[in-house]
VEXDREN-2710 file (C-alpha; in Angstrom, 1 decimal):
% VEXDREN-2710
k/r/px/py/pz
1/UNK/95.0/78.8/103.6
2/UNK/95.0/78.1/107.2
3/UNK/98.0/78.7/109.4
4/UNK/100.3/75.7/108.9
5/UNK/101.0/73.2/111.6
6/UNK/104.2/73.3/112.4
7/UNK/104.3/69.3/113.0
8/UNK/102.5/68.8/109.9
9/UNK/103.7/67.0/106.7
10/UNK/102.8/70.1/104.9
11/UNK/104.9/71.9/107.4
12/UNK/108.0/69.6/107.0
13/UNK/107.8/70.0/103.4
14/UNK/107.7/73.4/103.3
15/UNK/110.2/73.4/105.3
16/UNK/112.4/71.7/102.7
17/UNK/111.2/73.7/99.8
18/UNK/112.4/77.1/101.9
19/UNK/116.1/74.9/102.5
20/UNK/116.3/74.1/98.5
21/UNK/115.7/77.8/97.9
22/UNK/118.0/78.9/100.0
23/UNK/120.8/76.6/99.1
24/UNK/120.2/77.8/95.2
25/UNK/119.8/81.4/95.5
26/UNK/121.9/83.9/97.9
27/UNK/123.0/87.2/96.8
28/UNK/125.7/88.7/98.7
29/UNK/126.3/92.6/99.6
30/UNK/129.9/92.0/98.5
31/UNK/127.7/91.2/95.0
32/UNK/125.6/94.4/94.5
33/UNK/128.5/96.5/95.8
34/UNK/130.8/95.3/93.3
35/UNK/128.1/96.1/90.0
36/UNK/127.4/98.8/91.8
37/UNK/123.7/98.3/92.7
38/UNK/122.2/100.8/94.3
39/UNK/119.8/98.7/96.6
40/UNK/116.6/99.9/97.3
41/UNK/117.2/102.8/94.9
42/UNK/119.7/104.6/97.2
43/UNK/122.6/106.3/96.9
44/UNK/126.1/105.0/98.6
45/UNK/125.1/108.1/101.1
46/UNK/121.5/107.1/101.4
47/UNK/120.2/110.1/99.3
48/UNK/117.4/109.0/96.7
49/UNK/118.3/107.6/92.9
50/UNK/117.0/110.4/91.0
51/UNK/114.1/108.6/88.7
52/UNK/111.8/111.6/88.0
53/UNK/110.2/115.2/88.3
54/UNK/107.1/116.6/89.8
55/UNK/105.5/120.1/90.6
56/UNK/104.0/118.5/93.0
57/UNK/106.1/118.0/96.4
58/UNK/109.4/118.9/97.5
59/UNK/110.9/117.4/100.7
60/UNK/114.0/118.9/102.1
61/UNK/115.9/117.5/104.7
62/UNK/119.5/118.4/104.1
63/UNK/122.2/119.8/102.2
64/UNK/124.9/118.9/99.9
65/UNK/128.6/120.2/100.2
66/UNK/131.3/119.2/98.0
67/UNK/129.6/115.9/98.1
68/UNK/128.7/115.3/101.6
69/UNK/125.2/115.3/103.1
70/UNK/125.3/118.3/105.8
71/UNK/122.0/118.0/108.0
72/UNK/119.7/121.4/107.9
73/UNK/116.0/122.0/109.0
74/UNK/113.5/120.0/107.3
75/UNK/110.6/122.1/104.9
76/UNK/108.1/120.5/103.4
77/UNK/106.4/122.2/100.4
78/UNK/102.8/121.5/98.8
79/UNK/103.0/122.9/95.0
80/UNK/105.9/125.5/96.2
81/UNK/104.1/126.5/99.5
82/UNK/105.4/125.4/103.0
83/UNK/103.1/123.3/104.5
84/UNK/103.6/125.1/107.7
85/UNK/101.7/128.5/105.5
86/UNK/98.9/125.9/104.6
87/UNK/97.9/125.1/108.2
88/UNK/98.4/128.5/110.2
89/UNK/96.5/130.5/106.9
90/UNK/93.9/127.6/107.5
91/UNK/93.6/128.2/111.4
92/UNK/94.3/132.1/111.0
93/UNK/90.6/132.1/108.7
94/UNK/89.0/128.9/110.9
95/UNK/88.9/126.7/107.9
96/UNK/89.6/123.2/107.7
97/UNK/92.8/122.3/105.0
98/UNK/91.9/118.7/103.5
99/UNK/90.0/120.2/101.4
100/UNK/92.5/123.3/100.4
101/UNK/95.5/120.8/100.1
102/UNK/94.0/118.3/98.4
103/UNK/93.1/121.0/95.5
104/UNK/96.4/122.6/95.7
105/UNK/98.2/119.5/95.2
106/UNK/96.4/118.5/92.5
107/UNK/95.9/121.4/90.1
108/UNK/98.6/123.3/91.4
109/UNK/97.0/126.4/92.7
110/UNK/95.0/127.8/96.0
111/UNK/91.6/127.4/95.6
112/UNK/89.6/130.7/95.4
113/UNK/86.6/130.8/97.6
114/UNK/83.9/129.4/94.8
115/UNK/86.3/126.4/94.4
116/UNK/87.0/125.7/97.9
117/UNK/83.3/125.9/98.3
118/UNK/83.1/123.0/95.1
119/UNK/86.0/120.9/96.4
120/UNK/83.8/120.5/99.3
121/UNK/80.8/119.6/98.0
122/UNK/82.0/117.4/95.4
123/UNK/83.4/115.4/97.7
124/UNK/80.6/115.2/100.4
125/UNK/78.5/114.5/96.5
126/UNK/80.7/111.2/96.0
127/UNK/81.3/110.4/99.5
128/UNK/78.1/107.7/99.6
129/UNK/79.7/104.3/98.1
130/UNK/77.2/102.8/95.3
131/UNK/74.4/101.1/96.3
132/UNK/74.9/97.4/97.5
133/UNK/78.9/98.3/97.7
134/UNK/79.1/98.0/101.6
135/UNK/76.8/94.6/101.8
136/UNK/78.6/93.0/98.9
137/UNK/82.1/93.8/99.1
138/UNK/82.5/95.1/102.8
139/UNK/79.9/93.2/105.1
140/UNK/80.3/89.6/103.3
141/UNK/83.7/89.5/103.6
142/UNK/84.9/91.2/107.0
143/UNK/88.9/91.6/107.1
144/UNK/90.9/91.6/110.3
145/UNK/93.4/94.1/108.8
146/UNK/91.8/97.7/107.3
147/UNK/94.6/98.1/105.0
148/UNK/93.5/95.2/103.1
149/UNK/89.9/96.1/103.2
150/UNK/90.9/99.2/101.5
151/UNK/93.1/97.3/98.6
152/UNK/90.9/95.1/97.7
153/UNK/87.4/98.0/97.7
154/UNK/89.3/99.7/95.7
155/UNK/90.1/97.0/93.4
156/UNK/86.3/96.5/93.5
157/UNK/85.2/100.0/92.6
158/UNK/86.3/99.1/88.9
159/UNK/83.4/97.2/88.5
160/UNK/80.9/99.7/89.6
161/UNK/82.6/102.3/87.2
162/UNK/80.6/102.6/83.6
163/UNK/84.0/103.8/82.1
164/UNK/87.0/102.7/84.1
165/UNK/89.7/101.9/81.3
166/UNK/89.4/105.6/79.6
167/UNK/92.8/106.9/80.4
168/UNK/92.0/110.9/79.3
169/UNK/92.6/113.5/81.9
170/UNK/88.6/114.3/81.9
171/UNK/88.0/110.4/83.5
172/UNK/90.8/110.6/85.8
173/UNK/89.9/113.7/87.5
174/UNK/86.2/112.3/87.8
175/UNK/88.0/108.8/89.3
176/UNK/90.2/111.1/91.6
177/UNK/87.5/113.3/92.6
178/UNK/85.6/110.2/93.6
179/UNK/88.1/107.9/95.3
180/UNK/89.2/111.1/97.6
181/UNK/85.9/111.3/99.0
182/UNK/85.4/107.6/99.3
183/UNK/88.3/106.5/101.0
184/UNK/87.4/107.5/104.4
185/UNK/84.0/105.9/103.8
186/UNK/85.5/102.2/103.2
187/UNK/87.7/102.8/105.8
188/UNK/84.9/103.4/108.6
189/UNK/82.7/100.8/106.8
190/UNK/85.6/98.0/107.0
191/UNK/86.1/99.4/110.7
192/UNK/82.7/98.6/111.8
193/UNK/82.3/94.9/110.1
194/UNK/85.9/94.3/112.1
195/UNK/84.8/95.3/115.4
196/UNK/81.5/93.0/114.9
197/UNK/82.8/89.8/112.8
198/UNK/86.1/89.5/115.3
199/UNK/85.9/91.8/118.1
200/UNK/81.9/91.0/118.7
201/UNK/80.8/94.5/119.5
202/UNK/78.6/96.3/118.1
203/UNK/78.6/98.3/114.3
204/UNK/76.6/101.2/113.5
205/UNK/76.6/103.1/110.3
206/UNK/75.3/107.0/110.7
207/UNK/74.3/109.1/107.7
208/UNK/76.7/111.5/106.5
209/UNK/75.9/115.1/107.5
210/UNK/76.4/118.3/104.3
211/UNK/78.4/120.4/106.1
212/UNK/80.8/118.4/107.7
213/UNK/84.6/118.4/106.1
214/UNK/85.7/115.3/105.4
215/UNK/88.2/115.3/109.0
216/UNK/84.2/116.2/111.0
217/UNK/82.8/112.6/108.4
218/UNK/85.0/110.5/109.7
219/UNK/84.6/111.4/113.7
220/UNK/80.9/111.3/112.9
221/UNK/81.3/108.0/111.3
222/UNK/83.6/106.1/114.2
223/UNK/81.8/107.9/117.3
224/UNK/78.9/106.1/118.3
225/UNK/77.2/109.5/119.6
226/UNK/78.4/110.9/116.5
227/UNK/79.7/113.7/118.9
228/UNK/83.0/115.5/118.6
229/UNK/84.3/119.2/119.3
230/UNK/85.2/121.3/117.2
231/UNK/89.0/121.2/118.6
232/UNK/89.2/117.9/117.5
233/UNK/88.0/118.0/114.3
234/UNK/90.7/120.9/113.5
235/UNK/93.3/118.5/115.0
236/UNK/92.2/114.9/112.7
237/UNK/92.1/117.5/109.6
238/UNK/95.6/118.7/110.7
239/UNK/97.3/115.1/110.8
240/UNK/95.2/114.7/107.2
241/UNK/96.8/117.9/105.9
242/UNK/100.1/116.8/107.1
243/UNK/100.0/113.3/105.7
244/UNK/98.4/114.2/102.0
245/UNK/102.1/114.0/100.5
246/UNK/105.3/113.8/100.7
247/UNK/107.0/113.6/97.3
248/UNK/107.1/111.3/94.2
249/UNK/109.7/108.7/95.8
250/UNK/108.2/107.4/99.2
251/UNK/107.2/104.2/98.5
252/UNK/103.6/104.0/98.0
253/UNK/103.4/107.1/95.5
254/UNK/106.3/105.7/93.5
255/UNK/104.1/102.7/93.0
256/UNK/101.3/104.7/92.0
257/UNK/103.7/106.0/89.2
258/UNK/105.2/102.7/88.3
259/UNK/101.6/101.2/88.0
260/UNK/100.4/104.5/85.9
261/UNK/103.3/104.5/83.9
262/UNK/102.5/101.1/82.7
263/UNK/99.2/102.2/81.5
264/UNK/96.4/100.6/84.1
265/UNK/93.9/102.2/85.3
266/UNK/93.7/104.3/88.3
267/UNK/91.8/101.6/91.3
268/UNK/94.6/98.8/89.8
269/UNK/97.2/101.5/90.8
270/UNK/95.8/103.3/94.0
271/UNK/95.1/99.5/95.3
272/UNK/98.8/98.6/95.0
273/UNK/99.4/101.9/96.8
274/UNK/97.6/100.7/99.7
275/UNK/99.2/97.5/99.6
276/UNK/102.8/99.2/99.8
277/UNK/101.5/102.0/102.4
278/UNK/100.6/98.9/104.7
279/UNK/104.2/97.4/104.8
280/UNK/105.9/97.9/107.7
281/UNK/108.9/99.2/107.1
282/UNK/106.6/102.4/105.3
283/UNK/103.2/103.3/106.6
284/UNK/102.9/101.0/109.9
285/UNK/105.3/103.2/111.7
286/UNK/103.3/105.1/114.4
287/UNK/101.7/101.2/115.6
288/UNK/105.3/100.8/116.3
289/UNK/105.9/103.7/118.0
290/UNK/103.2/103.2/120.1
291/UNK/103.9/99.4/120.9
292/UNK/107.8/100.8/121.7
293/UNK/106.1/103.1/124.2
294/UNK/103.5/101.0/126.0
295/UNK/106.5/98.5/126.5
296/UNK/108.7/101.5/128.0
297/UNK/106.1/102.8/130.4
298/UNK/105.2/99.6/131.6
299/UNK/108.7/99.3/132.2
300/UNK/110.3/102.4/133.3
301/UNK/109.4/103.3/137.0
302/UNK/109.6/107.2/137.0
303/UNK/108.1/108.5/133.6
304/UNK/110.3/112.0/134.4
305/UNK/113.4/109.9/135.4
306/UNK/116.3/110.9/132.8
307/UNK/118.7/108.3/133.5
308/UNK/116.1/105.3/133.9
309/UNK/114.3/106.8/130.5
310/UNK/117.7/106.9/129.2
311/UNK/118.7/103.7/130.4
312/UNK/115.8/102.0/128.7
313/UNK/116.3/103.6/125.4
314/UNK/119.8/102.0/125.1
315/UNK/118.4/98.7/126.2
316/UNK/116.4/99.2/122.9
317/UNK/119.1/99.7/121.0
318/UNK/121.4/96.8/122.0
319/UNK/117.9/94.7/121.5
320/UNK/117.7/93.6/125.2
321/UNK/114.1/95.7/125.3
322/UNK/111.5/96.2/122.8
323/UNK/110.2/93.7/119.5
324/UNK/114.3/93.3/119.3
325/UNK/115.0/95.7/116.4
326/UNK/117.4/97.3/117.7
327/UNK/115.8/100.3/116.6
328/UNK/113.7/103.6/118.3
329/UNK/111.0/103.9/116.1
330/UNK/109.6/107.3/115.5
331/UNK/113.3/108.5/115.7
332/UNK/114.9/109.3/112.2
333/UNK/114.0/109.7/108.6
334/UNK/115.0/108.7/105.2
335/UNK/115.7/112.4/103.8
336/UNK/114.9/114.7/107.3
337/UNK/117.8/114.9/109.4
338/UNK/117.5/117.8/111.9
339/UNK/113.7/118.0/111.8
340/UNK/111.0/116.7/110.4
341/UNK/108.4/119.6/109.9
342/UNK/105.0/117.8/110.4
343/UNK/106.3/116.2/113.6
344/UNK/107.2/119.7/114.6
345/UNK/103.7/121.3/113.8
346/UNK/102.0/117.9/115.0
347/UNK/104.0/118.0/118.5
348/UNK/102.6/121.9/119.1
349/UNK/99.3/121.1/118.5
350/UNK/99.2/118.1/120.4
351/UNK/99.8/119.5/123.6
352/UNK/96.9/121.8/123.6
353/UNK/95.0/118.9/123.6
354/UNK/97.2/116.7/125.8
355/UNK/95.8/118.4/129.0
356/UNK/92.5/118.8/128.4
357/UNK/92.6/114.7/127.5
358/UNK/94.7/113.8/130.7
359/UNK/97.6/113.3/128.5
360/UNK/100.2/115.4/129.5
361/UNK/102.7/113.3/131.6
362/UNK/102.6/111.0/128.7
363/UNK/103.3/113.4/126.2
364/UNK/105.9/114.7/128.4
365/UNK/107.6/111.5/128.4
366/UNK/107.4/111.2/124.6
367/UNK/109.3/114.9/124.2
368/UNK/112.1/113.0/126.9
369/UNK/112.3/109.9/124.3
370/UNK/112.7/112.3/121.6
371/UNK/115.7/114.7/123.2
372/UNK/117.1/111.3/125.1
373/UNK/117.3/109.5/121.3
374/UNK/120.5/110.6/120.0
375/UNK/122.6/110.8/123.0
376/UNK/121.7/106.9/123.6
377/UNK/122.3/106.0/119.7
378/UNK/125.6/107.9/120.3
379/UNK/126.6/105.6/123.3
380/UNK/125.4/102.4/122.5
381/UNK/126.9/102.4/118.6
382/UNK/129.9/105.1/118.7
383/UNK/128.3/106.9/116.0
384/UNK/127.1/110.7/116.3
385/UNK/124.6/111.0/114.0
386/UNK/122.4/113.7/113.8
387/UNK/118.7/112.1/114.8
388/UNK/115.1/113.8/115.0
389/UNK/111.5/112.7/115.6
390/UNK/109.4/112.1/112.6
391/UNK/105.9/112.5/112.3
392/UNK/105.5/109.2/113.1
393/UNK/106.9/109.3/116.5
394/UNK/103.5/111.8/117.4
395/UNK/101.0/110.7/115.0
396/UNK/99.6/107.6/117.1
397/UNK/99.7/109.7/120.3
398/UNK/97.4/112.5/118.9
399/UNK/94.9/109.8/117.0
400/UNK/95.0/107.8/120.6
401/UNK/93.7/111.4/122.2
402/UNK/91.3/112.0/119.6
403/UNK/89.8/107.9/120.4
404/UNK/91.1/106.7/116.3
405/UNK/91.6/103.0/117.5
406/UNK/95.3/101.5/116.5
407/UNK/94.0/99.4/113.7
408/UNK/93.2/102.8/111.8
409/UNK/96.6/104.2/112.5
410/UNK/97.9/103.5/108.9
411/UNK/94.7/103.7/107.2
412/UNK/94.2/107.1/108.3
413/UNK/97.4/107.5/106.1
414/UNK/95.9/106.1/103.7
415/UNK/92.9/108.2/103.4
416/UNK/95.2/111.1/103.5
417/UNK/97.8/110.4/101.3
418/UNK/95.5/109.2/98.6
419/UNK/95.1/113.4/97.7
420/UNK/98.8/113.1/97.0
421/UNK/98.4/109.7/95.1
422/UNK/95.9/111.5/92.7
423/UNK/98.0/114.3/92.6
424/UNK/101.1/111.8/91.4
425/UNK/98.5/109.8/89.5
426/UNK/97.5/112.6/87.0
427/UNK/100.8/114.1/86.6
428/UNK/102.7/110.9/85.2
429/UNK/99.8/110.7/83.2
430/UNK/100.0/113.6/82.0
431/UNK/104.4/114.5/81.8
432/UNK/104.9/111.1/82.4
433/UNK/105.1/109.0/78.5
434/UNK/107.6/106.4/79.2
435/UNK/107.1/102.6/81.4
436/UNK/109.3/102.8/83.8
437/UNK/111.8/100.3/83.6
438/UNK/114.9/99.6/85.8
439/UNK/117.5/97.3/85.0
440/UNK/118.7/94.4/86.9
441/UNK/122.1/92.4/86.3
442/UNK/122.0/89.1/86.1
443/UNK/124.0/86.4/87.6
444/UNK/123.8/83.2/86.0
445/UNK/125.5/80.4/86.6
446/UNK/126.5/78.1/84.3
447/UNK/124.8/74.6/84.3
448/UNK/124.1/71.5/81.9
449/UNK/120.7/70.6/81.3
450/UNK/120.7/66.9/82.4
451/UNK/118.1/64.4/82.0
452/UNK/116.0/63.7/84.8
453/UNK/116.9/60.4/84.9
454/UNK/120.5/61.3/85.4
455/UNK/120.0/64.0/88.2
456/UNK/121.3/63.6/91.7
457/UNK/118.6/62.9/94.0
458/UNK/118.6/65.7/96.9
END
C-alpha cells in the first residue's frame, strides 16, 4: 500500500477510524497498577518476570539485598563460562570464536579440536543458499530494509526444506546447523540487491573462499576487492562473539521460545525473531547511537570541551537536541547497571583500531559521552542513578571502522544472535513441554446489544 495522502479521503477516513478507536479503548496505568500487571513482564523494580530456565546464558547485572536492587559489575556467561575467558583464550591461541561460541552455546561444552575443526566446515558446507534462492526470493524482490529481507528468506527456506515440519532433535540440529551458516549469506545477498534496486550502485556477489571463518565470509562478501586484514577480521568475529546471546528473556530469544513452545517449526520461529530483533526499542539501538552522535558533533564546537559536551548531553535530555527522546542512547541497560561487559571488552579493542583508522578523536569523544552520561541525567532529572555504556553505545562505531554500512548495523545482530536463537530453540524443545501462556485480565464493559437500526449515529 502506498504512503497515504494526507489530504486524501482515504486519509480523512483513517483518520476517523484511529478517533473511534481511541474513544473506545484506553487503558490507564492507574488500571494495570491496580490488578497488579506487571507491564512488559517486569517487575515493580524493573527486574524480569521469572517465566523460565536455561543452561544456556546468564546475564548479571546486579544484586539483590533485603529486596532492593544494589548495582555490581556486569558478567556475562556462555554455558557457565565468562565471555570475557571465551575471547582472550580465543586471541591467546589466534583463533576466531564464532565458531567456538556458537558450539558451546549450543551443546553445552568447548569444542575439542576435531569438533572445532567440524563446526567450521559444516558451516562453510551449508553456507551456499539452494540453487535459484538468491534470484527468486532475494533479486526479484529487493527490500529497502535488511531486517526484513532476512524475515521473510527465512520464512522462504521452508519451502526449499524436504522435511521441515519434523520436530525430533536429529532435524533441528540439521535446520540449526544450516540457518547459522546461511544467515550471513542472505544478509550480504539482500545488501547487494539494496545498494542496486535503490541506491543505484553497483552489486557484486564473490565466491565463498574454504578457509575463511564465517566473521573473514562476510568482509569478503561486502568488500568489493574482497580484501580485509587480518585485524579486522579478529575484530567483526569479536562483535559476533559478543552478540551470539544474551539470555532466554531479551526479546527476540523469548519469541523464539514462545513460537517453539507452540509447536512450529524452526524458520516460522527464527523469522519472528528477526522481526522483534528489528524493533527499535530492541536491536536498532547502535543506528541510534550513531544518529545521537553525528547530531552532537555537528553541533558541539570543541569535541574535547567538557562543559560544551556536557552541555549538549543535557539538552538531550530535556529534548531540546537530538530525535526528542529525551534519552542518551547507548547509555543504560535493562539488567547491567555498573557495566555492561561486552561494551567493556568492545571499547578496548576498538581503540587499537581507532588510530590506525583515523578514529581516535572520535572515539575519544565517545569515552567523554560515556563518563559525562550520568552526571547530566543527575542534573537535568534530580535522580542519581547509577548509568553505564552498553554494548550498543560502541558497536556502530567499531562496524563504521571496519566499513559495515548503517543499514547492516542490526542485521549483523542478527546473524550473530541467531547461534543463541538455535541454542534457545533446541533447549525449549527439548526441557521445554508446555505452550506458554500468559494471562491477561479483562475489562469489559457492560453494554446492550441494540439493533442497528436503533444505534446512535456517530
Amino acid at each position: 500500500m502506498q504512503r497515504l495522502n494526507q489530504e486524501s479521503p482515504q486519509s480523512t477516513t483513517i483518520q476517523e477510524l484511529c478517533a473511534e478507536y481511541r474513544s473506545n479503548n484506553a487503558i490507564t496505568r492507574e488500571q494495570f497498577e491496580r490488578h497488579d500487571v506487571k507491564r512488559g513482564l517486569r517487575n515493580a523494580d524493573g527486574t524480569g518476570v521469572m517465566a523460565g530456565l536455561t543452561h544456556v546464558c546468564n546475564v548479571h547485572g546486579y544484586l539483590i539485598d533485603d529486596g532492593d536492587k544494589v548495582p555490581d559489575q556486569g558478567r556475562l556467561t556462555y554455558r557457565g563460562i565468562p565471555v570475557t575467558d571465551i575471547v582472550e583464550g580465543c586471541r591467546a591461541e589466534g583463533r576466531f570464536g564464532f565458531e567456538e561460541a556458537a558450539w558451546l552455546l549450543i551443546f553445552g561444552k568447548l569444542p575439542d579440536q576435531r569438533q572445532y575443526k567440524r563446526m567450521c566446515g559444516l558451516l562453510y558446507d551449508n553456507r551456499e543458499l539452494p540453487e535459484y534462492f538468491p534470484e527468486d526470493m532475494i533479486i526479484k524482490a529487493p527490500s529497502r530494509d535488511i531486517m526484513n529481507k532476512l524475515a521473510r528468506s527465512v520464512l522462504a527456506l521452508y519451502s526449499y526444506d524436504d522435511d521441515p515440519e519434523d520436530p525430533s532433535l536429529e532435524n533441528n540440529m540439521r535446520q540449526a546447523i544450516s540457518l547459522i551458516a546461511r544467515m550471513p549469506s542472505i544478509m550480504s545477498y539482500a545488501y547487494q540487491v539494496k545498494r542496486r534496486h535503490f541506491d543505484r550502485e553497483s552489486m557484486f556477489f564473490h565466491p565463498y573462499e574454504p578457509g575463511h571463518c564465517t566473521a573473514e565470509a562476510i568482509l569478503n562478501a561486502l568488500r568489493p576487492d574482497r580484501r580485509f586484514t587480518r585485524q579486522e577480521a579478529e575484530l567483526l568475529d569479536l562483535c559476533m562473539v559478543l552478540h551470539a546471546e544474551h539470555g532466554g528473556g531479551n526479546n527476540s530469544t523469548f519469541t523464539t521460545r514462545v513460537l517453539t513452545s507452540a509447536g512450529t517449526d524452526i524458520y516460522s520461529a527464527i523469522a519472528a525473531a528477526v522481526g522483534s530483533l528489528k524493533g527499535v526499542r530492541h536491536g536498532g539501538a547502535n543506528h541510534r547511537v550513531r544518529r545521537m552522535m553525528e547530531d552532537l558533533m555537528a553541533n558541539v564546537g570543541d569535541w574535547a570541551d567538557q562543559e560544551e559536551v556536557e552541555k549538549y548531553l543535557e539538552k538531550i535530555l530535556r529534548r531540546e537536541a537530538g530525535d526528542g527522546s529525551g534519552l542518551i542512547y547507548g547509555m543504560g541497560h535493562a539488567v547491567y547497571t555498573m557495566s555492561d561487559p561486552r561494551a567493556v571488552i568492545l571499547k578496548a579493542q576498538a581503540k587499537k583500531l581507532a588510530e590506525e583508522k583515523g578514529c581516535g578523536k572520535k572515539l575519544a569523544l565517545y569515552e567523554l559521552v560515556e563518563r559525562l552520561s550520568p552526571q547530566a541525567f543527575l542534573r537535568v532529572t534530580g535522580k542519581e542513578k547509577v548509568i553505564s555504556a552498553n554494548v550498543d553505545f560502541y558497536s556502530g562505531l567499531v562496524y563504521e571502522m571496519l566499513g559495515i554500512p548503517e543499514e547492516l548495523f542490526t542485521p549483523m545482530f542478527a546473524v550473530s544472535r541467531i547461534a543463541g536463537w538455535c541454542a534457545h530453540r533446541i533447549e525449549e524443545l527439548t526441557t521445554g513441554g508446555r505452550i506458554m501462556r500468559p494471562a491477561y485480565r479483562a475489562l469489559p464493559v457492560k453494554q446492550a446489544y441494540v439493533p442497528l437500526s436503533q444505534r446512535a449515529q456517530g
